[in-house]
N, C-alpha and C positions, 0 to 999 in steps of 0.2 A: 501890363505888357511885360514879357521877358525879352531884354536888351540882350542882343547879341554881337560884341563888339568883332571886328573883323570876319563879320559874317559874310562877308562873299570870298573868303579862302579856303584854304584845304578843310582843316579839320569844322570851322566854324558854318562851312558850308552844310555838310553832313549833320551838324547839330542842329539846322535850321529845318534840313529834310526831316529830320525825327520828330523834331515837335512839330511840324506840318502834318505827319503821321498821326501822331497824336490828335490829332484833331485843332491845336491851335493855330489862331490866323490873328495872333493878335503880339507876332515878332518882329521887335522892332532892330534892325538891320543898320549897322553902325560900318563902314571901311569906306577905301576908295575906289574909284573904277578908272583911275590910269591906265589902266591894264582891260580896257572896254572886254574883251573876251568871258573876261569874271561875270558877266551876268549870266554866263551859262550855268551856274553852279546854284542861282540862284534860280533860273525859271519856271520849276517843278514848282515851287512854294511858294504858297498865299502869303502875302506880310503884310504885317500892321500897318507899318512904315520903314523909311530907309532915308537915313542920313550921314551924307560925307563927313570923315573924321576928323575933319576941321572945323568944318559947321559945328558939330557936337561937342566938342571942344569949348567953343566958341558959349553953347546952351550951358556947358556944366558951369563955366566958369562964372556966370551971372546967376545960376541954379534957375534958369528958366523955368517957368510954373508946367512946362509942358514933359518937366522928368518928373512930374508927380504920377507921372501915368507906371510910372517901373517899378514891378513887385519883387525881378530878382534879374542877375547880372550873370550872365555868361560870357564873360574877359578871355577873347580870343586874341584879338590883335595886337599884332608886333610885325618886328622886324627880325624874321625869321635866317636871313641870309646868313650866315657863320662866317662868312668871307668879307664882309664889312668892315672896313678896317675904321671909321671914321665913328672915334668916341663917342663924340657930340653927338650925333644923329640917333645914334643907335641907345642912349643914355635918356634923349628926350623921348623917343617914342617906345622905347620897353620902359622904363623906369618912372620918369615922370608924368607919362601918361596913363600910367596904370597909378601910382600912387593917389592924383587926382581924381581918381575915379575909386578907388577905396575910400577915398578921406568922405566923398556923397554915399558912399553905401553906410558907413559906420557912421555917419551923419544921421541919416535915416533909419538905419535901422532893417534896410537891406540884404539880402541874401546874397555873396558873390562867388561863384567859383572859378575860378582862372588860370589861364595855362602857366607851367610855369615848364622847365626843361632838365631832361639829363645832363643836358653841356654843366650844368653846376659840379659835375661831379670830376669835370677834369678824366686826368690822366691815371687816377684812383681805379683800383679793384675792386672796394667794397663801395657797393651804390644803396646805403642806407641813409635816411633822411636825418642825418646829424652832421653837426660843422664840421666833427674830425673829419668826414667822408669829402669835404666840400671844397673843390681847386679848380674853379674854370680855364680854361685854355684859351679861351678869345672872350674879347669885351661882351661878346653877344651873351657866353654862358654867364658872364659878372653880370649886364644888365638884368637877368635874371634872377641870380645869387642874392643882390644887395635890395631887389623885393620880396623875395620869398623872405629876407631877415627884417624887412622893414612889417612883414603881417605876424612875423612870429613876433616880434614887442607887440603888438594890438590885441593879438590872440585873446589873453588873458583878462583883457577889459572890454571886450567884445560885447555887444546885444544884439549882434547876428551870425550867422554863417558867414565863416570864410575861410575857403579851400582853395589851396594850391595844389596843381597834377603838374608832378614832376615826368611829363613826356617821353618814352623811349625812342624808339626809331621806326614813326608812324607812316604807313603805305594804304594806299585803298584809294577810291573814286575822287574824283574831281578835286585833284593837284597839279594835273595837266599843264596849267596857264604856270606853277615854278621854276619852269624852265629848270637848270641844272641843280636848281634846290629840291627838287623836285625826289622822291625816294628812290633807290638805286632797284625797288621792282619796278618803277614805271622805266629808269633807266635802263634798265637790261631786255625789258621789253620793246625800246624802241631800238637797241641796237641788234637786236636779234633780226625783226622786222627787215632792216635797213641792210644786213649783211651777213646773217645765218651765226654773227656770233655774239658773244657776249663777253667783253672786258671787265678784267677784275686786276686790282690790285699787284705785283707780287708781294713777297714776304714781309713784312716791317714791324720793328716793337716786338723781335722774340715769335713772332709768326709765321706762319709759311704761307706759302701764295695761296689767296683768297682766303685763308685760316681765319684770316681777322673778325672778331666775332662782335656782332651788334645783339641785342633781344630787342628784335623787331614785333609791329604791335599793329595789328589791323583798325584802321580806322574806326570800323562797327564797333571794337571794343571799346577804343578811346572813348567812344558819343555814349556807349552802354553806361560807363563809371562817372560821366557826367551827369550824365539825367536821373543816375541812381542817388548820387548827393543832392539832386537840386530836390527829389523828391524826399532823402531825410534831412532836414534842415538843422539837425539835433546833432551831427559831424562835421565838425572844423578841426582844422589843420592842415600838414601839408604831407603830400601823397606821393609815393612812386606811382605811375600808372604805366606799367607794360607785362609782358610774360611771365619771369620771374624766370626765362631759361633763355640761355643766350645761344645762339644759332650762326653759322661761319657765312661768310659770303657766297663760299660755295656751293652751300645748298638752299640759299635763296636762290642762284643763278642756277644751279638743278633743276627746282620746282617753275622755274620762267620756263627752260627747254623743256620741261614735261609738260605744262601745258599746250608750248606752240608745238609737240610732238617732232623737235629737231632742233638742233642749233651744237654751237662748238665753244666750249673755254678757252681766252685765253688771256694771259699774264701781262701785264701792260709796268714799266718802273713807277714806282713810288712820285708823287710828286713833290720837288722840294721844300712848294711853295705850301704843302701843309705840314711839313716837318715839326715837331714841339704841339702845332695845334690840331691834331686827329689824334681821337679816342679810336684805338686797334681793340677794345674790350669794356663792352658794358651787356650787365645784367642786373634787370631790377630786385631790389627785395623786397618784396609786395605784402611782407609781413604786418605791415603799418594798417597797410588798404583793408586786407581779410581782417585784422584787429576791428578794423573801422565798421565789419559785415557786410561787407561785398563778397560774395561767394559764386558769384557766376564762373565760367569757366572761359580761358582766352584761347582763340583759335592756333593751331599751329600753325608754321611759315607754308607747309604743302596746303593747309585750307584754307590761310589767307590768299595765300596767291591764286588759287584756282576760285576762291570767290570773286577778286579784284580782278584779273585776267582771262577767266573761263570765258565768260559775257564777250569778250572783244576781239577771242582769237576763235572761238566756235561762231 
């Protein structure tokens, strides 16, 4: 069976649709459903089985004879919030629950690839996968940071796969249930919807209003660089995964009004409450990825978004 942990969220959900495409039915479906609505993400897809993330927790920790059935690990789940201010929480479920769940892959002899994030890169201009480059801004990008270092010591004495995608600023289908975590094209989509307009930012960090620049990454591609590793198992290490060109706010809120064929910008203050902790500029360097022989090509923000929003506004 392929484990797919946090499989009823954003991007883990999409991983699940793909290898259902694929013809498999044999994914085994790892998160919680507090959030009862998440089964919608999953409904499309046959699954092996599905179990609460506590329950499974619960199997790793006795190594239950029933995770013999797991051939490879696709480590989706976390605590994605950035707004989480509470250490502890956030240290047990990125960190120690992903370590735990390496320490049985490398046990076995396992394949694992799992999410890891840009937040590692902080307040930094260059987003290349080295420590110099590496200063998170909130505990969320540390919990991330201090696993992405904890696989690079394994790396080296490894007798599997294991791969770290360092995340950009991922948008596309069935993020819905994120509420305000949620990606700022699903955001500007529901305020367009709601009131013909779309809020952005103004100026901060040296930028001008809506200037602020992300390299946003279409979901599809995200699930493409996933499935592309789980299919070479002969590449470990850790990865940028986005564009490799960074795009303003304002032409993602462009591409939302050219879809819905109407809507108006406008300039909203800075909020204080992200002061110190908002990246105003990231761009991947995907030099590592292509090294690694991925060569597919990544959607632009005008195709992501007209693939993500065409569907809901035509």
């Amino acid at each position: 069976m392929i484990l797919v942990t946090g499989g009823a969220g954003f991007i883990g959900s999409n991983l699940v649709a793909a290898l259902s495409a694929r013809g498999r039915d044999d994914v085994w479906v790892v998160d919680e459903l507090e959030q009862g609505e998440k089964f919608r993400n999953l409904a499309s897809a046959t699954l092996g089985d599905y179990t609460d993330r506590e329950d499974f927790a619960a199997l790793l920790e006795r190594r239950d004879p029933s995770l013999d059935r797991i051939e490879s690990i696709l480590h989706q789940g976390a605590c994605s919030d950035t707004t989480v201010h509470d250490g502890r929480y956030m240290m047990r479920t990125n960190y120690s629950a992903s370590k735990a769940l390496l320490d049985f892959a490398l046990e076995r002899g396992i394949p694992m690839v799992y999410a890891s994030s840009a937040a590692v890169y902080g307040g930094n201009e260059r987003f290349v996968e080295e420590p110099a480059c590496e200063a998170p801004l909130n505990v969320y990008g540390y919990s991330k940071l201090l696993f992405d270092q904890v696989v690079r010591q394994a790396l080296p004495s490894a007798k599997s796969q294991i791969v770290g995608l360092r995340y950009f600023n991922v948008y596309g289908p069935r993020e819905q249930h994120k509420g305000p975590m949620a990606s700022v094209a699903w955001q500007f989509h529901n305020q367009l919807q709601d009131t013909g307009r779309v809020r952005l930012f103004e100026g901060t960090g040296g930028y001008g209003d809506g200037e602020q620049r992300r390299d946003f990454i279409y979901v599809g591609d995200v699930v493409d660089v996933n499935l592309w590793f789980l299919d070479h198992p002969d590449q470990s290490g850790v990865f940028n995964v986005g564009t490799g060109q960074a795009s303003t706010f304002n032409a993602l809120a462009r591409a939302v009004v050219a879809v819905h064929g109407r809507g108006e910008l406008d300039y909203i203050p800075f909020p204080e409450s992200l002061a110190g902790r908002y990246q105003s500029f990231t761009q991947a360097d995907i030099g590592r990825l292509r090294a690694a022989g991925y060569d597919r090509a990544f959607k632009t923000v005008d195709e992501g978004v007209e693939a993500y929003l065409g569907s809901l506004v035509g």
